[in-house]
C-alpha positions in Angstrom: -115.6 -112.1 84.6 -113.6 -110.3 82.9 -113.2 -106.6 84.6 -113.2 -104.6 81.0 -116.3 -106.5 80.0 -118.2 -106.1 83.2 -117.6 -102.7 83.0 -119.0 -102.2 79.3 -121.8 -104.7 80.5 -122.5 -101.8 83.0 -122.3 -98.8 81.3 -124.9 -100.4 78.5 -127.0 -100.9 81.0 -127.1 -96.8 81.9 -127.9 -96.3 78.2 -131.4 -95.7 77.9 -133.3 -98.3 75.7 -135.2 -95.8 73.2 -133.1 -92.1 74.3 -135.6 -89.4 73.1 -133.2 -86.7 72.2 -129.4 -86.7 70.4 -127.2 -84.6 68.8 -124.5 -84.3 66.7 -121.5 -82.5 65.3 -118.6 -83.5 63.7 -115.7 -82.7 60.8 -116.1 -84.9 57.9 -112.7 -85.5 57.2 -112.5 -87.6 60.6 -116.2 -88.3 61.6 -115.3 -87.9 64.8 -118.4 -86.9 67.2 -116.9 -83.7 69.4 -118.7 -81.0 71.6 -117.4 -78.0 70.1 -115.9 -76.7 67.0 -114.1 -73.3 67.5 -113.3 -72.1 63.7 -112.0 -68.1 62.7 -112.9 -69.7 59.1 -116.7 -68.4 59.6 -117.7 -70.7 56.8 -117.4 -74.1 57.5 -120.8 -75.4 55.5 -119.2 -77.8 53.6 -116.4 -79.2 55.7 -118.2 -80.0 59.2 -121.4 -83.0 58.9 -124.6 -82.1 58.6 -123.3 -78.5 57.4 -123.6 -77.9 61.2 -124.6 -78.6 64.9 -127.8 -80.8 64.3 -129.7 -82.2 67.2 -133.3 -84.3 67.4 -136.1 -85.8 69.3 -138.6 -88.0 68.2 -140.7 -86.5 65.9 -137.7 -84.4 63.7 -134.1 -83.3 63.6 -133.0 -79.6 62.8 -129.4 -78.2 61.9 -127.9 -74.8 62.4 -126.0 -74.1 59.1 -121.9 -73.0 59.7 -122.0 -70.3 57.5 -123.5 -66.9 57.4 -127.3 -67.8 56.6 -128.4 -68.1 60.5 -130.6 -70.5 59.0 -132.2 -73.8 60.7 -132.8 -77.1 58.8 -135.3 -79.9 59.0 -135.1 -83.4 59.1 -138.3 -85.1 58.9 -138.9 -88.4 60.5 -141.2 -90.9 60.4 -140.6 -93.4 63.6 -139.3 -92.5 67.1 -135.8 -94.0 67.2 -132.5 -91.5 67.1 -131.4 -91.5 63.8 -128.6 -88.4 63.4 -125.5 -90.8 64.0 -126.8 -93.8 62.6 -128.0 -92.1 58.7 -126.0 -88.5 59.0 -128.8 -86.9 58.0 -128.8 -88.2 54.2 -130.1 -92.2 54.2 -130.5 -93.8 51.4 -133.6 -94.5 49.4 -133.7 -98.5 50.4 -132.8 -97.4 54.4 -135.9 -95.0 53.8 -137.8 -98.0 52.4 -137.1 -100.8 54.1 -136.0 -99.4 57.2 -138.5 -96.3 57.6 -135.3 -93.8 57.7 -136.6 -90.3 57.2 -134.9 -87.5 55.0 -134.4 -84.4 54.0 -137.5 -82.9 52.7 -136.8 -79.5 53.7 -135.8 -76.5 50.8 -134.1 -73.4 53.3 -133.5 -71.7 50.0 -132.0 -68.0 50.7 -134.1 -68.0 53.8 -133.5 -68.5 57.6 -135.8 -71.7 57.2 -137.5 -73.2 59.7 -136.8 -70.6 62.9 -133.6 -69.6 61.6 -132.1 -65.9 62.8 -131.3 -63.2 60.9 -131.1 -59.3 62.4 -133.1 -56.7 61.1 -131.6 -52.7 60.4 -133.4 -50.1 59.0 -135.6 -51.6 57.1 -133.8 -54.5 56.0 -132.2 -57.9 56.8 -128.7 -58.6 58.0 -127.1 -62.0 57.7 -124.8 -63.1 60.4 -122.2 -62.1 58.9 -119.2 -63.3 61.4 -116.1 -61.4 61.0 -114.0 -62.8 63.6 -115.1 -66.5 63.3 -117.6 -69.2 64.1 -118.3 -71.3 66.9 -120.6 -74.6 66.9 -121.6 -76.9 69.6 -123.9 -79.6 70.9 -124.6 -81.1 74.2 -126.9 -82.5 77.0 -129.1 -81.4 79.3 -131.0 -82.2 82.3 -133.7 -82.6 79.6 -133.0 -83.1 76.9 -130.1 -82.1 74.2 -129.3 -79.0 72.2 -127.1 -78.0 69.4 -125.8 -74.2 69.3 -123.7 -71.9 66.9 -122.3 -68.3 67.6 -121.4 -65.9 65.4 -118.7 -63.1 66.3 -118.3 -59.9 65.1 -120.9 -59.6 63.3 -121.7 -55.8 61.5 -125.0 -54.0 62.5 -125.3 -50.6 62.0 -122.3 -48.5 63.6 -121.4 -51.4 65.7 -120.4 -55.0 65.8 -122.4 -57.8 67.4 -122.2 -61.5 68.6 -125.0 -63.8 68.1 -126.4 -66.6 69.5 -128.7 -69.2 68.1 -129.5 -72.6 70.2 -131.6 -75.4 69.7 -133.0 -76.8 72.7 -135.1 -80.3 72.6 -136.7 -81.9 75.3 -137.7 -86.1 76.2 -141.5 -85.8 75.3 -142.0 -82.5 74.1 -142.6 -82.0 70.0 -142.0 -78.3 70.1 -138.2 -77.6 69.7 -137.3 -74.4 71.6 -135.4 -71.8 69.7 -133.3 -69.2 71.8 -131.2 -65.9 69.8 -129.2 -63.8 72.2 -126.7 -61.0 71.4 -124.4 -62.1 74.0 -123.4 -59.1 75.5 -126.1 -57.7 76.2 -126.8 -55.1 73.6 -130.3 -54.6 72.2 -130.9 -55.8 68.5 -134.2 -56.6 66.3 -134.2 -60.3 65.3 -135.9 -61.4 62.3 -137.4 -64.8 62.3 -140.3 -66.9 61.2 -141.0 -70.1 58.9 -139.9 -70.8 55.0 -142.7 -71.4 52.5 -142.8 -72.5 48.4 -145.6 -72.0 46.0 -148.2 -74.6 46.1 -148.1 -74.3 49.8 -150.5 -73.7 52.7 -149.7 -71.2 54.7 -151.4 -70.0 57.3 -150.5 -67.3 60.5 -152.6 -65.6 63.8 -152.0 -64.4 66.6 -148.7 -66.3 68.0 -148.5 -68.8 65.1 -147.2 -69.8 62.1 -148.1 -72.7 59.7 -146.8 -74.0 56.6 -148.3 -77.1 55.1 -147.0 -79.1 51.4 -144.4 -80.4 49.3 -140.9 -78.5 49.0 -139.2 -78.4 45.6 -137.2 -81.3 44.7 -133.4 -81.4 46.0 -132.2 -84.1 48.2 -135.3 -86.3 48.2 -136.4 -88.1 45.0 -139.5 -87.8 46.0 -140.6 -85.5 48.0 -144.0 -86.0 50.4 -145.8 -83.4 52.3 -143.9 -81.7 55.0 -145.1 -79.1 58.5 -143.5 -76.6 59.6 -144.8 -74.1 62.5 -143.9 -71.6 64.8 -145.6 -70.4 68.3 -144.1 -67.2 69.1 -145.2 -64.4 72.1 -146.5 -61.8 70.0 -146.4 -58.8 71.8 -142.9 -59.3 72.1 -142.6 -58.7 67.8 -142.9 -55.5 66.2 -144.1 -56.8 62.6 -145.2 -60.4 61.1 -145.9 -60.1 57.8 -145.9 -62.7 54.8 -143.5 -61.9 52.2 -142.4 -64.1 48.5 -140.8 -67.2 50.6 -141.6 -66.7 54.4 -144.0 -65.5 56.8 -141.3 -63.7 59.0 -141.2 -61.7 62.1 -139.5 -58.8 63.3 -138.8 -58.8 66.7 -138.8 -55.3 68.8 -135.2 -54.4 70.3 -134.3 -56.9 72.5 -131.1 -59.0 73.4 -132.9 -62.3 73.5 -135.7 -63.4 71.9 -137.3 -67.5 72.4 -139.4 -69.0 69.8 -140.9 -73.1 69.6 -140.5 -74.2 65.9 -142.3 -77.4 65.1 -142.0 -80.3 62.2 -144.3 -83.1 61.1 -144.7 -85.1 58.1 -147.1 -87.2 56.0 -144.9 -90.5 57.4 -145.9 -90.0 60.9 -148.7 -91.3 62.6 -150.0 -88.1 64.4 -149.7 -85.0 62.5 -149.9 -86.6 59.1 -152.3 -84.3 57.3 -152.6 -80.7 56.9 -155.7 -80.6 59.2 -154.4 -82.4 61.7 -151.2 -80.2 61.7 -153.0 -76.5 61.1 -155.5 -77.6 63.9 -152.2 -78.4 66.3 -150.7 -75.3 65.2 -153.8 -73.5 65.9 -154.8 -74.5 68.9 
């Protein structure tokens, strides 16, 4: 046999049949999958795929936007298959039809979305605002995969700062794991939390966050109820409070904060209903 094809024969064979976790991160004018993008253009949302470093297990797929929003994404599924590389986030009705594709259901808005990060000064929010550039990446782990963007130079208060935000997913785990660190150390208040519209049910406790309902019209023709949920340590937060669009929170001065952000929708098979999701998310 053939040494070139014994050795593909091989390496297929190390692939795992049904992988639980991907990611993904590419330019558009090449689509060209690559670990890292290294950019002192901090706004690349329209020029790298998926806007930005997306990664995905088997129940969603979330993306960290490459601009100044901090904000994460969602990519609601409905089957258990990796589907980032094959649909690029944005199948088509028919693959959504006949080949139970997911989509984009998911309105950010002017919000950090779905676990997204933002800093909080004085009373108010700071976007990540990165005057010395951008950085993206995506990887594996012993685990599972993860998708990451840092921001450099960003202004807070007297000072500048550099900030974090990774994705971590896990083989069998729903809950996506969140992680913000200012990278050198310094102490900063992160503000987080979960997105919501009008028409929505939205519900919070101790540690928790759930949204339940249909997000406005944009990518999806026709949109179908949509979770999205937080568990978060509370006594690590210094305010959760609901405001016109989110339920945020406010962490206390820290240089790392970890929060799980979870996604469901009305085409899955287990959290399919608002019950069954606000009884998951308040467990």
């Amino acid at each position: 046999m053939n040494r070139l094809v014994l050795t593909f024969i091989i390496l297929s064979a190390c692939v795992p049949a049904s992988a639980q976790t991907a990611h993904s991160l590419f330019w558009r004018s090449d689509s060209l999958q690559v670990d890292e993008i290294v950019s002192e253009i901090a706004n690349q949302y329209k020029k790298v795929g998926h806007h930005g470093p997306a990664v995905e297990n088997s129940h969603m797929a979330l993306r960290l936007y490459f601009n100044d929003s901090g904000a994460v994404d969602v990519y609601s599924k409905s089957g258990r298959g990796m589907e980032l590389e094959h649909y690029l986030w944005y199948p088509t009705l028919q693959q959504q039809t006949e080949n139970g594709a997911g989509c984009d259901e998911y309105r950010v808005g002017k919000t950090v979305g779905l676990g997204g990060i933002a800093l909080w000064d004085g009373g108010k929010e700071v976007k990540l605002v990165a005057t010395k550039g951008r950085t993206a990446r995506v990887g594996d782990t012993r685990n599972g995969s993860f998708a990451e963007i840092i921001a450099y130079g960003v202004p807070y208060g007297k000072d500048t700062v550099d900030v974090s935000i990774r994705i971590d997913v896990s083989a069998k785990k729903r809950e996506a794991t969140v992680t913000a660190k200012e990278l050198s150390g310094k102490k900063v208040q992160f503000l987080t939390g979960v997105n919501y519209h009008e028409g929505q049910r939205v519900n919070f406790g101790e540690g928790y966050i759930s949204v339940w309902g249909i997000h406005p019209a944009d990518v999806s023709q026709n949109p179908i109820p949509i979770g999205a949920g937080m568990f978060f340590t509370a006594k690590l937060f210094a305010k959760v409070e609901k405001t016109g669009d989110m339920v945020r929170i406010i962490s206390k001065p820290t240089a790392r904060i970890t929060t799980k952000v979870v996604a469901a929708s009305t085409k899955e098979a287990e959290l399919n209903s608002a019950r069954r999701f606000e009884a998951y998310m308040s467990k």
